[in-house]
Structures are given as structure tokens and as C-alpha cells.
N, C-alpha and C positions, 0 to 999 in steps of 0.2 A: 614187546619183549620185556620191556623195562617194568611194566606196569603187570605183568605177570609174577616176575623177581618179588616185588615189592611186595606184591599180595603172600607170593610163597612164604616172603619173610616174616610178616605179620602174622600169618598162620603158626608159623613157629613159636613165634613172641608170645601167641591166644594158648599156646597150650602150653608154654613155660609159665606163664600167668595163672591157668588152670591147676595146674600142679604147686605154687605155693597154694591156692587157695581151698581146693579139695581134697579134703584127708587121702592119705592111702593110695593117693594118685601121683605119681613119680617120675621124672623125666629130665633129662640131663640137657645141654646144647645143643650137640651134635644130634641125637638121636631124636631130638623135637623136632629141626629139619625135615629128619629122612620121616619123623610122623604125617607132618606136615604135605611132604609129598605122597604118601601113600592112600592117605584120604582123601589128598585132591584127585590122586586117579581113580579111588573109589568112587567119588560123587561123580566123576566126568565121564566111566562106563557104568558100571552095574547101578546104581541111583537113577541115572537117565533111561536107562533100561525099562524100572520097575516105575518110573514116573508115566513114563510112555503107555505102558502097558495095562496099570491100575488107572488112565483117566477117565474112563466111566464113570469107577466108582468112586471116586474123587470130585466128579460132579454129582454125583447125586448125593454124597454125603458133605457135600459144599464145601470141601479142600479140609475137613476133618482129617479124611485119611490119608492126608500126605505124613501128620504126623505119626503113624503108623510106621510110614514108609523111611521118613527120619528115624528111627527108635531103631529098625531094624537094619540102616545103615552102620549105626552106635553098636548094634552087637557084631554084626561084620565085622568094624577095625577092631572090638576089643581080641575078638578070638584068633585074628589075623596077628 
């Protein structure tokens, strides 16, 4: 439990970091948290999901198409 807390936190901390260093990208305290949590339950269902589902093609294009599959996580949270 402890060791989930801390990861949550550091997620926070990655995209308050993120945000001084990428233009145009903006994000407060509080609301880096609740990002923080949103995207982990992003990756923790629908990510797991589509990893599951694409591993064919994932092996035969030798783990290429995972980044695909990251990319279209990234537009998930943004329009979320």
C-alpha cells in the first residue's frame, strides 16, 4: 500500500515537472494528483486491454507496436 502511495505521488511530482518544462502544458497541485490517478487507471484497464489484444502484432513487429499502443493511451488522457 505504501509503496503504491509513493509511486502515485511521484506520478504527480512527473507531471508537475512536465509542466514547468513543456510549453503550453499546465497543471496545478491538486489537480496533478487527480491526473496522476486517472492515468494510472487508464494504464491499469483499457492499456492492459489493448496490450492483451494487439500481442500478435506486437510480436511480429518485435514490440514496435506497443509504441503505437502508448501514443494512443496519450490521446485517451488528453481528450479525457
Amino acid at each position: 500500500m505504501v509503496r503504491l502511495l509513493v509511486q502515485w505521488l511521484l506520478s504527480g511530482l512527473a507531471l508537475l515537472v512536465v509542466s514547468e518544462i513543456v510549453p503550453g502544458f499546465t497543471v496545478r497541485d491538486g489537480p496533478a494528483l487527480v491526473a496522476a490517478l486517472v492515468i494510472g487507471l487508464l494504464n491499469a484497464t483499457v492499456g492492459f486491454v489493448l496490450k492483451i489484444i494487439t500481442f500478435p502484432i506486437s510480436i511480429i513487429t518485435l514490440g514496435l507496436f506497443l509504441l503505437f499502443i502508448n501514443g494512443l493511451m496519450i490521446l485517451v488522457r488528453r481528450t479525457s
